[in-house]
C-alpha positions in Angstrom: 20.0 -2.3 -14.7 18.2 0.8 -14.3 15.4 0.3 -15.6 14.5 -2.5 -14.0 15.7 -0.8 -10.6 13.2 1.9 -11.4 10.2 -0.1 -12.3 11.0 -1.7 -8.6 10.7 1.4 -7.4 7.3 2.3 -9.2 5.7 -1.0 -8.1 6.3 -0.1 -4.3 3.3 2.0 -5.0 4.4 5.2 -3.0 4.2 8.8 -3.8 7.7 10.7 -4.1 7.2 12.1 -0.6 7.3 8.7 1.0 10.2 7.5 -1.4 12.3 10.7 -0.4 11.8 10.1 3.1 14.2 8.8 5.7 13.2 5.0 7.0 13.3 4.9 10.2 13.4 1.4 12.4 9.4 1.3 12.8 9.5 0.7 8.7 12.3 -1.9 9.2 10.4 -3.8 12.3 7.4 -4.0 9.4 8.1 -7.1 7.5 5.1 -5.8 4.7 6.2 -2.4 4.6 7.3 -1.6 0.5 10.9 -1.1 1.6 11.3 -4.0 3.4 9.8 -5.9 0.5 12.3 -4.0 -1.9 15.4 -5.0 0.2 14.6 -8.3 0.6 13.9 -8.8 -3.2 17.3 -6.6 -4.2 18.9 -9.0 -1.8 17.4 -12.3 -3.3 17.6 -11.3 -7.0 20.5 -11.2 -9.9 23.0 -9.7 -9.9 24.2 -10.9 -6.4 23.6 -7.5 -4.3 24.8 -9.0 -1.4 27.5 -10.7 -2.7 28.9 -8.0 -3.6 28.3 -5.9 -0.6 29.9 -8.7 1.0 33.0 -8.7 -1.4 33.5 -4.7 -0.9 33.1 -5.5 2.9 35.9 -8.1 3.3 38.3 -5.9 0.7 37.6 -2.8 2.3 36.5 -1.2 -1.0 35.4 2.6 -0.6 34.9 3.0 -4.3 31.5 1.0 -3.8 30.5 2.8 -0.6 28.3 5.3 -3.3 26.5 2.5 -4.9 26.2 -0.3 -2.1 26.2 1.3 0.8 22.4 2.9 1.3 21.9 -1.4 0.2 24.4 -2.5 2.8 23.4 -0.3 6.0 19.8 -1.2 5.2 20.2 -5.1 4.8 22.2 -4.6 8.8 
């Protein structure tokens, strides 16, 4: 799982600056922008991100708030 979560992050083509930095909602109102394009292909791809997102949601779950929750706040 890792390393195909970090060859997504290579191909977005950005320096570490840009990866380190805050989005902010101009980058989210950019349907082209390389985050946008990574959330929407973590979101479409296996495993089911947002299924379980969605799971952890309904059943209250804190103990996936460290891993899902950067995913969950930016798929809102």
């Amino acid at each position: 799982m890792r390393k195909t979560f970090n060859y997504l992050i290579i191909s977005l083509d950005m320096d570490d600056a840009d990866i380190h930095k805050p989005m902010t909602w101009d980058t989210f109102k950019n349907p082209y922008s390389p985050e946008v394009l990574l959330i929407a292909n973590l979101y479409s791809m296996e495993p089911p991100f947002y299924a379980d997102v969605n799971n952890a949601s309904r059943t209250m779950d804190i103990t996936k708030l460290k891993t899902l929750g950067p995913f969950a706040q930016a798929i809102f």
